[in-house]
C-alpha positions as CSV (number, residue, x, y, z in Angstrom):
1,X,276.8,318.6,106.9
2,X,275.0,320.0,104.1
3,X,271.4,321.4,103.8
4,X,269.9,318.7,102.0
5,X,271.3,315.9,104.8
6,X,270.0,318.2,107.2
7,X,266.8,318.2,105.5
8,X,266.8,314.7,104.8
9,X,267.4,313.9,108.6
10,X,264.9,315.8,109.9
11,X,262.3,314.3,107.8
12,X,263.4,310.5,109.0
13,X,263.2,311.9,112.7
14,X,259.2,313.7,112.1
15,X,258.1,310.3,110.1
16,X,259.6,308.1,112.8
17,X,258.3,310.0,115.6
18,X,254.8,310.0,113.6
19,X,255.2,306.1,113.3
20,X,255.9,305.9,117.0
21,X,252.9,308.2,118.1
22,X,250.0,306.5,115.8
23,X,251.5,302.6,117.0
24,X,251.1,303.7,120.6
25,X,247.1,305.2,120.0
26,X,246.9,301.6,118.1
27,X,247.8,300.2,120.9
28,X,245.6,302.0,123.5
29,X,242.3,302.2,121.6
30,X,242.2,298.6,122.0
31,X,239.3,297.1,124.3
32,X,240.1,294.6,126.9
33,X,238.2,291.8,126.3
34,X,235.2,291.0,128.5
35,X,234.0,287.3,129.7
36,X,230.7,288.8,128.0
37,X,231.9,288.7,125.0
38,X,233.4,284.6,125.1
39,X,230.0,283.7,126.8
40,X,228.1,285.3,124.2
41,X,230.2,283.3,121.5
42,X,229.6,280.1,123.7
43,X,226.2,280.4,123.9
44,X,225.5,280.9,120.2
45,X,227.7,277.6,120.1
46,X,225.7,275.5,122.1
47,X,222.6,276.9,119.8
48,X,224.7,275.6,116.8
49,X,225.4,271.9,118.7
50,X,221.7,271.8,119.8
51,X,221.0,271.9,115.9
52,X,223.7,269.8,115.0
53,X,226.0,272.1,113.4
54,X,229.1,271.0,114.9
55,X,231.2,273.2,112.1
56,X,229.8,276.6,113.2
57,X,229.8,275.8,116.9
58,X,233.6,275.3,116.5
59,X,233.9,278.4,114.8
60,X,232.2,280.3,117.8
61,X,234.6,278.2,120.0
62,X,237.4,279.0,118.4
63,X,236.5,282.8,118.8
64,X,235.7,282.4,122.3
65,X,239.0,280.9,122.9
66,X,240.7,284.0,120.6
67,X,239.1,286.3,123.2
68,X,239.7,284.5,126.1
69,X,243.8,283.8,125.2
70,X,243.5,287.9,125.7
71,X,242.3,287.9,128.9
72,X,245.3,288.0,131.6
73,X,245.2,287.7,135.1
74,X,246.4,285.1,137.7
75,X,242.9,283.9,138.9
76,X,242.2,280.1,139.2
77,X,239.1,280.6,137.8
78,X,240.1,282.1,134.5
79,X,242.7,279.3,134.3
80,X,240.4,276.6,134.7
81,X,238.1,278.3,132.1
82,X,240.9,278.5,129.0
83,X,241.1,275.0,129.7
84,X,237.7,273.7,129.4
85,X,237.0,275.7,126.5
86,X,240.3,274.0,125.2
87,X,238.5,270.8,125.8
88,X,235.5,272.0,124.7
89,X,237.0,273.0,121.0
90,X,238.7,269.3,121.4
91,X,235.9,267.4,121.5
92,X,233.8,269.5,118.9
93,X,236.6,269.0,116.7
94,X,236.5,265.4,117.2
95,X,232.5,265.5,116.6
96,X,231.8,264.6,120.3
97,X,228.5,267.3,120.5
98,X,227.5,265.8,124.1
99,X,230.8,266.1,125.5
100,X,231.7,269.4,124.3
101,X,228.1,270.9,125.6
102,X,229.4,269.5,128.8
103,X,231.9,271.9,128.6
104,X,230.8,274.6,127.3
105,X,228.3,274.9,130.4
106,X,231.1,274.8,132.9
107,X,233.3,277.3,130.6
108,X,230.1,279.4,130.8
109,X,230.0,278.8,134.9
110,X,233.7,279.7,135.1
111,X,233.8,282.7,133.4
112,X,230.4,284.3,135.2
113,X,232.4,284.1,137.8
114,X,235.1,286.5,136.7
């Protein structure tokens, strides 16, 4: 082989290990997320329904449900909680404020549990 695809392969291998390395501190420095953080989101939602807002309340759903799609575990109760808030999106979509505060307040039950 000569020098310069020597040279050349060695500079592949030190980029690709350097790829490797900063996709795996990426990947660490990430924070689980925390039933704080989809309650706080609900509760600034029901704020929004109280008012009447129904477009920023499903935005803070929506977020909620973002955080809690990242949450893993086995537990009935987180279960049961993704699927109220999934109901709870449904009906704020479909401009059904009552019933979606329903939900919200048991999401919020479920997850102060975890």
């Amino acid at each position: 082989m000569s020098f310069v695809q020597k040279y050349s392969s060695l500079i592949m291998l030190i980029i690709s290990l350097g790829l490797f390395n900063t996709a795996s501190w990426a990947e660490e420095g990430k924070a689980p997320a925390s039933p704080t953080e989809v309650i706080s989101h609900l509760n600034s939602a029901l704020v929004f329904l109280k008012n009447g807002d129904v477009a920023n309340a499903t935005t803070h759903i929506k977020f909620a449900r973002r955080i809690s799609n990242s949450m893993t575990g086995d537990s009935p109760d987180l279960k049961a909680a993704k699927s109220t808030l999934f109901k709870a999106l449904k009906y704020s979509k479909e401009g059904a404020p009552e019933k979606s505060t329903e939900e919200i307040n048991n999401t919020i039950e479920l997850f102060q549990k975890l």
